[in-house]
Gaussian input, Z-matrix of N, CA and C with variables (Angstrom, degrees):
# hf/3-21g

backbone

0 1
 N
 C     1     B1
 C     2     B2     1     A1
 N     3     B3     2     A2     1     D1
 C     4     B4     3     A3     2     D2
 C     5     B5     4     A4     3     D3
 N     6     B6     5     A5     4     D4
 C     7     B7     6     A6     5     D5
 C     8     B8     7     A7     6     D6
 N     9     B9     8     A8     7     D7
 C    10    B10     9     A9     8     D8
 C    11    B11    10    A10     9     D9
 N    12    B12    11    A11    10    D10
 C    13    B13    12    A12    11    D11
 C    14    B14    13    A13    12    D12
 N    15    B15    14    A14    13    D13
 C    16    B16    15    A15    14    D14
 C    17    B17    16    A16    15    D15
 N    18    B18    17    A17    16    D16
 C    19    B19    18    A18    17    D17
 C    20    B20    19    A19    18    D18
 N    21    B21    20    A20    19    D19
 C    22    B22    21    A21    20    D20
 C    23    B23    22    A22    21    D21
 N    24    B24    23    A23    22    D22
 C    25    B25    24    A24    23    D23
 C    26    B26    25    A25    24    D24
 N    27    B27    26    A26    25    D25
 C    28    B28    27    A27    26    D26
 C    29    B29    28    A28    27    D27
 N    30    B30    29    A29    28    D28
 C    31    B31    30    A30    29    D29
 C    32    B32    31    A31    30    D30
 N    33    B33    32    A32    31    D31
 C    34    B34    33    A33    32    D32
 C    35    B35    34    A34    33    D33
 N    36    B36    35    A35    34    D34
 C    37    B37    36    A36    35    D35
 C    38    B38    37    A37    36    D36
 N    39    B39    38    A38    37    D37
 C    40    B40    39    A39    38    D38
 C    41    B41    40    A40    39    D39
 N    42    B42    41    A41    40    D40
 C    43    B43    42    A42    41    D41
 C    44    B44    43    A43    42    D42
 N    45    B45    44    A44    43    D43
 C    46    B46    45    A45    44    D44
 C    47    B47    46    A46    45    D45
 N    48    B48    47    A47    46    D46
 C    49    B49    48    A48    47    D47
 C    50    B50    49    A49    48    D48
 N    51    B51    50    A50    49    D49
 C    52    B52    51    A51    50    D50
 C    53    B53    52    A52    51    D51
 N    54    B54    53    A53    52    D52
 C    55    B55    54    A54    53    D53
 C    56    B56    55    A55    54    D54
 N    57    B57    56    A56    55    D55
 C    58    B58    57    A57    56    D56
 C    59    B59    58    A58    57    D57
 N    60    B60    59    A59    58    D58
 C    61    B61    60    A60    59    D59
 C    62    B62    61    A61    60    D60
 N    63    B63    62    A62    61    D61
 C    64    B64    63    A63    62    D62
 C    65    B65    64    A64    63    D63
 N    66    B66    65    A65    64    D64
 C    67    B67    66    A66    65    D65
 C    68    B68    67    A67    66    D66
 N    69    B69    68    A68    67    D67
 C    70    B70    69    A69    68    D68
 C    71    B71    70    A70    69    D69
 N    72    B72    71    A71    70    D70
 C    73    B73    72    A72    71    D71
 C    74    B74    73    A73    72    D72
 N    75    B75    74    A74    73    D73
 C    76    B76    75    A75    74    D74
 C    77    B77    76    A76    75    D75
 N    78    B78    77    A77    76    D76
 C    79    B79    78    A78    77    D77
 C    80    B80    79    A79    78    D78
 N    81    B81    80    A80    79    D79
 C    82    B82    81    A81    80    D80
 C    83    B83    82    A82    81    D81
 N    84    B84    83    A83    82    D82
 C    85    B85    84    A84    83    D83
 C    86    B86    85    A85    84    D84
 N    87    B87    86    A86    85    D85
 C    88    B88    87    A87    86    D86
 C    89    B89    88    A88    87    D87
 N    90    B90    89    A89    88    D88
 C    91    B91    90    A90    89    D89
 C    92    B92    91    A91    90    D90
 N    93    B93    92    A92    91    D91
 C    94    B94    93    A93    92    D92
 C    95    B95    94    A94    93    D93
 N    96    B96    95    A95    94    D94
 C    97    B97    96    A96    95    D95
 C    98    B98    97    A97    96    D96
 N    99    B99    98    A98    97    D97
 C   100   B100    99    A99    98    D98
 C   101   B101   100   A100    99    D99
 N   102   B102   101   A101   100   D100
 C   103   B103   102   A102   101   D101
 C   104   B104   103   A103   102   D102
 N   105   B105   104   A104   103   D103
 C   106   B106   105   A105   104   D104
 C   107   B107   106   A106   105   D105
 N   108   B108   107   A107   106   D106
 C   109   B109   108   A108   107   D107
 C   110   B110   109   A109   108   D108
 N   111   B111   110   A110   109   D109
 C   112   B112   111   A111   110   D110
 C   113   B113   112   A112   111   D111
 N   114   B114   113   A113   112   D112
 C   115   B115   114   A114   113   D113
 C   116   B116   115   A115   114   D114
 N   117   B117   116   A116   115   D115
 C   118   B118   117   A117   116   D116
 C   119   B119   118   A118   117   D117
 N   120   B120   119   A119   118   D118
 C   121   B121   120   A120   119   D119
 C   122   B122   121   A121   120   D120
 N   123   B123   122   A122   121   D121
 C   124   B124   123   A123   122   D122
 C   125   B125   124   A124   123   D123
 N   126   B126   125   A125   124   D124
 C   127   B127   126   A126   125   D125
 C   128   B128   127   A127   126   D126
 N   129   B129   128   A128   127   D127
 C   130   B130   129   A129   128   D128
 C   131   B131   130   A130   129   D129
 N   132   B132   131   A131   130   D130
 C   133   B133   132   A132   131   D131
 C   134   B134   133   A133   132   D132
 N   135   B135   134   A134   133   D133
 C   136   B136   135   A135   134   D134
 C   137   B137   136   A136   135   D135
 N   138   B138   137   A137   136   D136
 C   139   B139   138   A138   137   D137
 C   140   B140   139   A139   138   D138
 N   141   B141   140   A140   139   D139
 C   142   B142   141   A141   140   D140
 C   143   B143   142   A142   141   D141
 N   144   B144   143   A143   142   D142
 C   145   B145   144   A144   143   D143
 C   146   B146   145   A145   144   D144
 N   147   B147   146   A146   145   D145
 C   148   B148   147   A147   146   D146
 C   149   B149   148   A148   147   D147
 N   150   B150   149   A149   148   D148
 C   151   B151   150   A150   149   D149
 C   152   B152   151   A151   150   D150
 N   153   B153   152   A152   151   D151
 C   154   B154   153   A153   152   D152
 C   155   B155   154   A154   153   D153
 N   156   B156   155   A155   154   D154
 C   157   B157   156   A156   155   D155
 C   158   B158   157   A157   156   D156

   B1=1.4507
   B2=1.5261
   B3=1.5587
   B4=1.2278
   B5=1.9565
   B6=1.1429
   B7=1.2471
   B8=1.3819
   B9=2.1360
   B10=1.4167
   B11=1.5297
   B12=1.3296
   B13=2.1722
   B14=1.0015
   B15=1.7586
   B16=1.0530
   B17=1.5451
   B18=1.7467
   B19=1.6709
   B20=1.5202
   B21=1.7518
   B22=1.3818
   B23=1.6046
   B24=1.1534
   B25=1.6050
   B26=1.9956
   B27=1.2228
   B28=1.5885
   B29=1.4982
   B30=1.5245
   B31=1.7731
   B32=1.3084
   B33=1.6354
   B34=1.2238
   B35=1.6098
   B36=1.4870
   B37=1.5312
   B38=1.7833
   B39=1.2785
   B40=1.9674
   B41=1.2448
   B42=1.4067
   B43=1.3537
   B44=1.9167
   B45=1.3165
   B46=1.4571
   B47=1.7340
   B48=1.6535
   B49=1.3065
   B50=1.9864
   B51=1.9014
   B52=1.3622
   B53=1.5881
   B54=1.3716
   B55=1.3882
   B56=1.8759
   B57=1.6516
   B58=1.1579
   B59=1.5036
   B60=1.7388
   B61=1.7250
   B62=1.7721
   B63=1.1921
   B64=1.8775
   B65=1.4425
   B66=1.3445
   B67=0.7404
   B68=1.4579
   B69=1.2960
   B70=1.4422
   B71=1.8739
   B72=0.9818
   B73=1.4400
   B74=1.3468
   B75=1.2464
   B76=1.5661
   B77=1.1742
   B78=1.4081
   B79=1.6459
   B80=1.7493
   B81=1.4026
   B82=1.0931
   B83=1.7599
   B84=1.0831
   B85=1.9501
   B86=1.1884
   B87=1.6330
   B88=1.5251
   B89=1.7941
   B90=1.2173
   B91=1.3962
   B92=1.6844
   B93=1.2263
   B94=1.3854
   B95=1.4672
   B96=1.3831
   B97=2.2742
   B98=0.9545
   B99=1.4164
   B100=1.3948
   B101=1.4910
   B102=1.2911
   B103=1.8057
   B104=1.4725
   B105=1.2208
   B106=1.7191
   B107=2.3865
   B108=1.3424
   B109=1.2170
   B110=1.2517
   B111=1.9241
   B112=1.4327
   B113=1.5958
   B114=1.0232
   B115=1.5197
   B116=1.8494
   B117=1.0894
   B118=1.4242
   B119=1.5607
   B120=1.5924
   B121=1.3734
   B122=1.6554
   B123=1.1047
   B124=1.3042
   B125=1.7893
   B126=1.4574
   B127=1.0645
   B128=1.7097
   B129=1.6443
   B130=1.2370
   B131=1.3888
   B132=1.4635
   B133=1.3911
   B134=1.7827
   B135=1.5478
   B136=1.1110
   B137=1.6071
   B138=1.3580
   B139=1.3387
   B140=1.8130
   B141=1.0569
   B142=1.4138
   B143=1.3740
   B144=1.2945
   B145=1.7054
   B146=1.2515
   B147=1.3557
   B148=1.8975
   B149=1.3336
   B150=1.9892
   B151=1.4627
   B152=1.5092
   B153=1.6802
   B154=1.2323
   B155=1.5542
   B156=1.7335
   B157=1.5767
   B158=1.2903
   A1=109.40
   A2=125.87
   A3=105.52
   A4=123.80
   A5=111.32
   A6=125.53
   A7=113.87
   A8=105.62
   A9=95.07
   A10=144.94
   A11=80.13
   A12=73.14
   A13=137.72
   A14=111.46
   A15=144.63
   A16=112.45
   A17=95.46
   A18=136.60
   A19=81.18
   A20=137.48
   A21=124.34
   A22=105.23
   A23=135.34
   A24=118.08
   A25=83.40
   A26=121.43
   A27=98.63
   A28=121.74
   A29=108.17
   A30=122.84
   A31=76.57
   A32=142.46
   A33=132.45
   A34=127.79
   A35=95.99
   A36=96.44
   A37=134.81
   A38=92.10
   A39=114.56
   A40=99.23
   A41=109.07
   A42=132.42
   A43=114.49
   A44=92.57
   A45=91.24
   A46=89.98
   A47=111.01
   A48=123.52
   A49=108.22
   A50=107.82
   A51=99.49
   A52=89.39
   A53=131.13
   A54=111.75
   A55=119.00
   A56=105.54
   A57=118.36
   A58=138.08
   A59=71.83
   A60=81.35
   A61=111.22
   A62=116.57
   A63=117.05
   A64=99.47
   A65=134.52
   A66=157.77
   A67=93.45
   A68=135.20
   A69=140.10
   A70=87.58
   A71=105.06
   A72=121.89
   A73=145.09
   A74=167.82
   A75=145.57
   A76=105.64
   A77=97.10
   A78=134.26
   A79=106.14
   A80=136.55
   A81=150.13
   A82=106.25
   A83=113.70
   A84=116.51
   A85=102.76
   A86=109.08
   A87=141.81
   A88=94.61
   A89=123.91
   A90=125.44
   A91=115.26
   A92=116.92
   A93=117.62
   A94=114.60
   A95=104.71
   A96=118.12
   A97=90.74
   A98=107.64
   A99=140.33
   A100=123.15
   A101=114.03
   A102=132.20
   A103=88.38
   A104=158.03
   A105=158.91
   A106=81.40
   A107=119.70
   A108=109.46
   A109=123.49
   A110=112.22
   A111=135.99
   A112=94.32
   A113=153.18
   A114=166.44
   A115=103.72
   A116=108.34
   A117=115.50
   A118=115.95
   A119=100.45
   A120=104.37
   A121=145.56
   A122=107.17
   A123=127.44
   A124=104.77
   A125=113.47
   A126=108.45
   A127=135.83
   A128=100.37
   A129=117.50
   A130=121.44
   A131=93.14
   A132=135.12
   A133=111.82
   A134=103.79
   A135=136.20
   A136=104.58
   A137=118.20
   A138=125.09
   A139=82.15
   A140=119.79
   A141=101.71
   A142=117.19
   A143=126.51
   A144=128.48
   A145=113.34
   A146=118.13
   A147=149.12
   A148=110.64
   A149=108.67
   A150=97.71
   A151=139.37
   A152=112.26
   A153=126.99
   A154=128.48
   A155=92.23
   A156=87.98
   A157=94.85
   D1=136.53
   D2=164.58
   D3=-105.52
   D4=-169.02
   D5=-150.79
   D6=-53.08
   D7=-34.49
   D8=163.02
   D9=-68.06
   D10=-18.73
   D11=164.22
   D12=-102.87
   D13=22.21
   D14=163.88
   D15=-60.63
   D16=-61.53
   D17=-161.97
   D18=-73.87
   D19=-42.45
   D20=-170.50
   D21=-93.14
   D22=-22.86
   D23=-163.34
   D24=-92.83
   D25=-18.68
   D26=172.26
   D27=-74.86
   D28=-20.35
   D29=-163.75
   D30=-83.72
   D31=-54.38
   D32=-170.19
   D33=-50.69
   D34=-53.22
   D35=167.77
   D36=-97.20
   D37=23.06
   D38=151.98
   D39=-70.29
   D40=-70.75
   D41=-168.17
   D42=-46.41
   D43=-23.92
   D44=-166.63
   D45=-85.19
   D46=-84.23
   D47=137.90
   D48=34.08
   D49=-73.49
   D50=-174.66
   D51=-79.56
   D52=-41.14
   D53=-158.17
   D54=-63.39
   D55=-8.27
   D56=168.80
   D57=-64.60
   D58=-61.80
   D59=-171.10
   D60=-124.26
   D61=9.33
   D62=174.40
   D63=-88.45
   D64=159.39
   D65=-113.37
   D66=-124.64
   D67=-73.19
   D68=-177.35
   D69=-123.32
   D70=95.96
   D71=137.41
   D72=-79.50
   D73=126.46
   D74=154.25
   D75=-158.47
   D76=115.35
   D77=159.39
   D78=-35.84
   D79=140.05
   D80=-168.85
   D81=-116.85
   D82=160.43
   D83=164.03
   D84=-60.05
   D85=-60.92
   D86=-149.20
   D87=-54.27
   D88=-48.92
   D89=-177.84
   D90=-98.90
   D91=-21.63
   D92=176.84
   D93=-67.41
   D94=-57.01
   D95=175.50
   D96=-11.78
   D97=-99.99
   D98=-161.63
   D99=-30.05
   D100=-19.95
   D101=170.52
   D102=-85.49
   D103=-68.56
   D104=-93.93
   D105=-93.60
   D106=-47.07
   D107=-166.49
   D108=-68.98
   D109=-45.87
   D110=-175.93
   D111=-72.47
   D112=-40.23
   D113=174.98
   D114=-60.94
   D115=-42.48
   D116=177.99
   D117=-71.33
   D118=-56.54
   D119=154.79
   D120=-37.92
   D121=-55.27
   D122=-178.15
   D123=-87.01
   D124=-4.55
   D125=148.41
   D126=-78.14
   D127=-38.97
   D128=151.82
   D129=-17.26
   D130=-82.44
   D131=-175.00
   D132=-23.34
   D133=-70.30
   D134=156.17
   D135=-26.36
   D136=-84.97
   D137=-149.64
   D138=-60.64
   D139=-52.05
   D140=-167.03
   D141=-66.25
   D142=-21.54
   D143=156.76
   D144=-31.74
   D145=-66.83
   D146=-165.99
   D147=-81.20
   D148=-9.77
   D149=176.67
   D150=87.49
   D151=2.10
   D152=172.50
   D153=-80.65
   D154=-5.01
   D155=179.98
   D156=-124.68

């Protein structure tokens, strides 16, 4: 794997992290989109590591 989905599965679980436990959190369109492709990818990515595709 390289470094960016490193840099994305940590932005992911900040993200989760505030949506858990801060107090007033909320996730936006404007910043969510833009995760839905690189997230898709590196899901890919994955399955083909482990052999599912």
């Amino acid at each position: 794997m390289n470094k960016a989905y490193g840099r994305l599965l940590t932005e992911l679980y900040d993200w989760r992290q505030k949506g858990d436990y801060d107090n007033i959190f909320d996730f936006d369109a404007k910043s969510v989109i833009p995760l839905f492709e690189p997230v898709y990818e590196m899901i890919q990515r994955i399955e083909e590591e482990i052999g599912i595709l």
